[in-house]
C-alpha positions as CSV (number, residue, x, y, z in Angstrom):
1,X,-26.0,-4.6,-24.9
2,X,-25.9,-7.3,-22.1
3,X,-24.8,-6.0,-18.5
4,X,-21.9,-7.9,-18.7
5,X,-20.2,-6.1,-21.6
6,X,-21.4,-2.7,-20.5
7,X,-20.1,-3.1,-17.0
8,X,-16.6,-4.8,-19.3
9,X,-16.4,-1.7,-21.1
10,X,-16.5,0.7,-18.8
11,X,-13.9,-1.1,-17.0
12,X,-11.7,-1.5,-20.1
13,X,-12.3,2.5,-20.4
14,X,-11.1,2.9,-16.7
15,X,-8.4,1.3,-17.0
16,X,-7.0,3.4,-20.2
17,X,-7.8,6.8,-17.6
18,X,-5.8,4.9,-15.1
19,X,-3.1,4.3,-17.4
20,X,-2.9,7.8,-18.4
21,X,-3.0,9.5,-14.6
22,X,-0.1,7.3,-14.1
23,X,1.8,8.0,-17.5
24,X,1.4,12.1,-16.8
25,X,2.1,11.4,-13.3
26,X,5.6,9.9,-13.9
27,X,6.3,12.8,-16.7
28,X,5.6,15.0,-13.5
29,X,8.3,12.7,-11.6
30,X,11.1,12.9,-14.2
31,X,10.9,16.5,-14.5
32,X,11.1,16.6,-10.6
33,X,14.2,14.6,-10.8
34,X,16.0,16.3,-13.4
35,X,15.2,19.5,-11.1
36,X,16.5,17.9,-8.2
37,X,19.6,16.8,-10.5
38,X,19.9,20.4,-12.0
39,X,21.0,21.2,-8.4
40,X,24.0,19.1,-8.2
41,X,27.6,20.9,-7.8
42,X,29.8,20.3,-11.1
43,X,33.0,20.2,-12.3
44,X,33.7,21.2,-15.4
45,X,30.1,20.0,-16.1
46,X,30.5,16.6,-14.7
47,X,28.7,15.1,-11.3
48,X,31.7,14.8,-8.8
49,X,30.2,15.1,-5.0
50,X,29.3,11.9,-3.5
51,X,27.9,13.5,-0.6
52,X,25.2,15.5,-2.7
53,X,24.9,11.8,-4.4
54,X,24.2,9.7,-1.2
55,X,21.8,12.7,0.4
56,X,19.7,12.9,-3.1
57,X,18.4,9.4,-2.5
58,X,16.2,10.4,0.2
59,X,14.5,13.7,-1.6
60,X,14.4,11.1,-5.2
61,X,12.5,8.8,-2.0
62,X,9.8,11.6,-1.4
63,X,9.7,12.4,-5.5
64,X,8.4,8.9,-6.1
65,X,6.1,9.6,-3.1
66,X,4.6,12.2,-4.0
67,X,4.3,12.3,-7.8
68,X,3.6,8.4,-8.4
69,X,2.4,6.8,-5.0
70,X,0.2,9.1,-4.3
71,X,-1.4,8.9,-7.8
72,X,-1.7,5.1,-7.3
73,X,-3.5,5.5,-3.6
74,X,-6.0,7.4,-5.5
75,X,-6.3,5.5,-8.6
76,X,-6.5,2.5,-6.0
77,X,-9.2,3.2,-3.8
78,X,-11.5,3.9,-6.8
79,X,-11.3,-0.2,-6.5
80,X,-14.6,-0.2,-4.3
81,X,-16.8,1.8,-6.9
82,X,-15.4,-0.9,-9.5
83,X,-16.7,-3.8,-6.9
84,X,-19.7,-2.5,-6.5
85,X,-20.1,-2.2,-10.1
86,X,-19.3,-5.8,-10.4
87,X,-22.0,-6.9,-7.9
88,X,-24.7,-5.0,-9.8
89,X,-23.6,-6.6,-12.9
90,X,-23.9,-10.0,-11.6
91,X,-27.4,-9.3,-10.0
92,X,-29.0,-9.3,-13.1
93,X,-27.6,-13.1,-14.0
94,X,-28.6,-14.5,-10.4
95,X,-29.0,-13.5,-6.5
96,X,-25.7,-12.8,-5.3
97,X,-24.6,-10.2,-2.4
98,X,-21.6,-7.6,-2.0
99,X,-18.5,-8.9,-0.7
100,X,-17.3,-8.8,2.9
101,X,-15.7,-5.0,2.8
102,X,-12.4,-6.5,4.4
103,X,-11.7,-8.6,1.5
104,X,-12.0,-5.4,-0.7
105,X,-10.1,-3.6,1.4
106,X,-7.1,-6.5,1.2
107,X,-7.1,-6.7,-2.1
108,X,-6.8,-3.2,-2.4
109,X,-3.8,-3.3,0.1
110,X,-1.9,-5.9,-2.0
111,X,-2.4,-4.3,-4.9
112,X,-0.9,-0.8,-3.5
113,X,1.9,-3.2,-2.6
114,X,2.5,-4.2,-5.7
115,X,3.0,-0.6,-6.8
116,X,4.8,0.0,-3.5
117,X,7.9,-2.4,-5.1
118,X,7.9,-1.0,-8.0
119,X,8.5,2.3,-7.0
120,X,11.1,1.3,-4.4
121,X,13.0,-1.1,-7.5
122,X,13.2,1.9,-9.1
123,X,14.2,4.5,-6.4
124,X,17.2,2.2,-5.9
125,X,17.9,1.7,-9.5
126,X,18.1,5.6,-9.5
127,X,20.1,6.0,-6.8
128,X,22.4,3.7,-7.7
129,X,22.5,5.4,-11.1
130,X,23.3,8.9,-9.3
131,X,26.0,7.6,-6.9
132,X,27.9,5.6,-10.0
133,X,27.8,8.9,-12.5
134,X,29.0,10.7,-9.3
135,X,31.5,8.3,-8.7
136,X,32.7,8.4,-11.8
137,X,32.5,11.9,-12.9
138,X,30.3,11.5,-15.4
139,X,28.5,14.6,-17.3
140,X,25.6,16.2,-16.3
141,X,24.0,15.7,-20.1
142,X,24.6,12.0,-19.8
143,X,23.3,11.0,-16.7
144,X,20.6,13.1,-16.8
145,X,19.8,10.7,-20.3
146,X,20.1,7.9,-18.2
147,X,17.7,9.0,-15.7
148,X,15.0,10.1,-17.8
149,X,15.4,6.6,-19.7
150,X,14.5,4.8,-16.6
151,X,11.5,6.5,-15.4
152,X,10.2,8.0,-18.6
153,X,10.5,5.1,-20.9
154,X,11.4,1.8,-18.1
155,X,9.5,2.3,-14.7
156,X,6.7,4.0,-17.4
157,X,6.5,0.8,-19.2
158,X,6.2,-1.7,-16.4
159,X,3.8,0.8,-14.6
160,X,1.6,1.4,-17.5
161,X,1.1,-2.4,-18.0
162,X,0.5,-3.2,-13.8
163,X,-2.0,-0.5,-13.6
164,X,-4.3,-2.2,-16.2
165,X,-3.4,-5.8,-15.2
166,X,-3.8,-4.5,-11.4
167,X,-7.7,-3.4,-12.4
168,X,-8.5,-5.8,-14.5
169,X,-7.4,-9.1,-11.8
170,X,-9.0,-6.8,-9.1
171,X,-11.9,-7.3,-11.3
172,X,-11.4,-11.0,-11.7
173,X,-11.4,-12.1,-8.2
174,X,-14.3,-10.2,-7.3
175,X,-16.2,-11.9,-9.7
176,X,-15.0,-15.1,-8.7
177,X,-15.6,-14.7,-4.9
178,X,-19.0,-13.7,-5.2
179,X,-19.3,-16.4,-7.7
180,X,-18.2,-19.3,-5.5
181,X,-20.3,-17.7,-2.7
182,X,-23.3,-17.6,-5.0
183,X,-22.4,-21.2,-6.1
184,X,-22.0,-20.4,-9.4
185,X,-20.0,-24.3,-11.0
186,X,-19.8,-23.1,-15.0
187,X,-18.2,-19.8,-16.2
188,X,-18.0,-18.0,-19.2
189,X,-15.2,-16.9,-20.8
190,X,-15.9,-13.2,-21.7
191,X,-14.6,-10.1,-23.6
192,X,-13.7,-8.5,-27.2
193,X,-13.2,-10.8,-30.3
194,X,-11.9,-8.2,-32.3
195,X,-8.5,-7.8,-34.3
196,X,-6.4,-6.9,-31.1
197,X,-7.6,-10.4,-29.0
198,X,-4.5,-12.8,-28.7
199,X,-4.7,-16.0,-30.2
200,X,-5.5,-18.3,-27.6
201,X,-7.8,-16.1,-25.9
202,X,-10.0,-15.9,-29.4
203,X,-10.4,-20.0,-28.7
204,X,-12.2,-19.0,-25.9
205,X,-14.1,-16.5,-25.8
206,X,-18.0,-16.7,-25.2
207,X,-17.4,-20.6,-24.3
208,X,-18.6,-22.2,-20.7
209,X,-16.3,-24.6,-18.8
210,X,-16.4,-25.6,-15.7
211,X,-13.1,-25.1,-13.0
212,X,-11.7,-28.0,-13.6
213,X,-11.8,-27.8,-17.3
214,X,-10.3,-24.0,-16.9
215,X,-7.5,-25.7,-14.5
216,X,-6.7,-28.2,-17.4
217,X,-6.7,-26.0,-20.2
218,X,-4.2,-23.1,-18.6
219,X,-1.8,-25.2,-17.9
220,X,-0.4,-24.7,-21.2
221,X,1.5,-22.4,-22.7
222,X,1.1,-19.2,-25.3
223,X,2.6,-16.2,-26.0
224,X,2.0,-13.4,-23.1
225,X,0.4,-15.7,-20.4
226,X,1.2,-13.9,-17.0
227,X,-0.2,-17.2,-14.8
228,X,-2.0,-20.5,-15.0
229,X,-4.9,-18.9,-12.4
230,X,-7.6,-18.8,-15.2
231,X,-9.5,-16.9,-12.9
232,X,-7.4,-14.0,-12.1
233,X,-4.9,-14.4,-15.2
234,X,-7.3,-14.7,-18.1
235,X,-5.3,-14.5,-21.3
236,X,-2.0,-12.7,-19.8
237,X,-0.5,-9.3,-19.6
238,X,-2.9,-6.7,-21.2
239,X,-5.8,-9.2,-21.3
240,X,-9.1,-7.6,-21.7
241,X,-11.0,-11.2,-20.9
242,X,-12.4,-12.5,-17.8
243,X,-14.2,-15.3,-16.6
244,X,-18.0,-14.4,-15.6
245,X,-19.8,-17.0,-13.6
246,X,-22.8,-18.1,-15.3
247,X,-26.3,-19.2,-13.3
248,X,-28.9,-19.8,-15.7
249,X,-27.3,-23.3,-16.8
């Protein structure tokens, strides 16, 4: 099997353990929260003191901390084994070099980021959650519901999807870096051509264009595209494609 798809697959494969760290991780922080909610005083089984409410926010801060953040630090700094896997890759196609380690190191910060504001929507959506079933007197049964809702089936959702499209773009722009610094002008639209590839991206794959025939071409429109960068975007959300510079041609 050519490098290319070897060094795809295992990067497919990493991002599914990814995925599942983070999933287990955020069962671990909805139990913690319904702990943490098991504490409140009731009345007559309803949530009624706003100070409880208003101090819960900060231990539901260290929660998210703890049980998801740190999870994506660690899940995030395997980044630089991933670039280094790219770099071997792309040595057997042409002679290309590692990366400058700042510009791993930024992209790994951005990408932390990106979790970052996730888990900080969703610490306020949470809160706000806690203080308004407070407020209102709702039961314990119901807002405990609500609760598990948002992180178990909401923040798990968005989550789930940004840690493979988080991998898979940090893969992306590596490529295309050390393409552009290798002066690599065609590239090669690669990945899967199975049953489970979006349309548009089945158009694509295994063909060469040239940037300016990638800038042209995605600034259309299909069904899950995510951005018109072809080189960091690919198909869209989920997309198990990318773009590998091509040297013999």
């Amino acid at each position: 099997m050519a490098a290319d798809t070897d060094q795809l697959n295992d990067l497919l494969a990493r991002a599914d353990k990814h995925q599942a760290r983070l999933v287990s991780a955020l069962t671990t922080l909805e139990r913690r929260i319904v702990d943490l909610m098991a504490e409140a005083p009731l009345q007559d089984g309803r949530l009624f003191d706003l100070e409880w409410a208003i101090q819960a926010r900060t231990e539901l801060r260290q929660a998210i901390e703890q049980e998801y953040l740190l999870v994506v630090d660690n899940i995030v700094r395997d980044y630089k084994n991933v670039s280094d896997e790219i770099v071997t890759m792309l040595q057997t196609y042409g002679d290309v070099t590692k990366l400058d380690q700042t510009i791993i190191s930024q992209l790994q910060s951005l990408t932390f980021s990106g979790f970052e504001d996730l888990g900080n929507e969703y610490l306020d959506l949470i809160a706000k959650q806690v203080y308004e079933s407070t407020l209102t007197g709702t039961t314990f049964a119901t807002s405990v519901a609500v609760v598990q809702e948002l992180v178990g089936k909401d923040m798990a959702r968005y989550a789930s999807q940004q840690v493979h499209d988080a991998l898979t773009q940090f893969d992306r722009t590596v490529n295309a870096r050390i393409a552009f610094e290798s002066g690599a002008t065609k590239f090669r639209y690669h990945g899967p051509d199975d049953e489970a590839t979006r349309e548009f991206c089945d158009k694509h794959v295994n063909k060469i264009y040239t940037l300016d025939e990638m800038n042209e071409i995605w600034q259309g429109e299909w069904a899950g595209k995510a951005g018109s960068n072809p080189l960091v975007n690919a198909g869209g959300y989920n997309c198990r494609h990318r773009f590998r510079p091509v040297y013999e041609e």
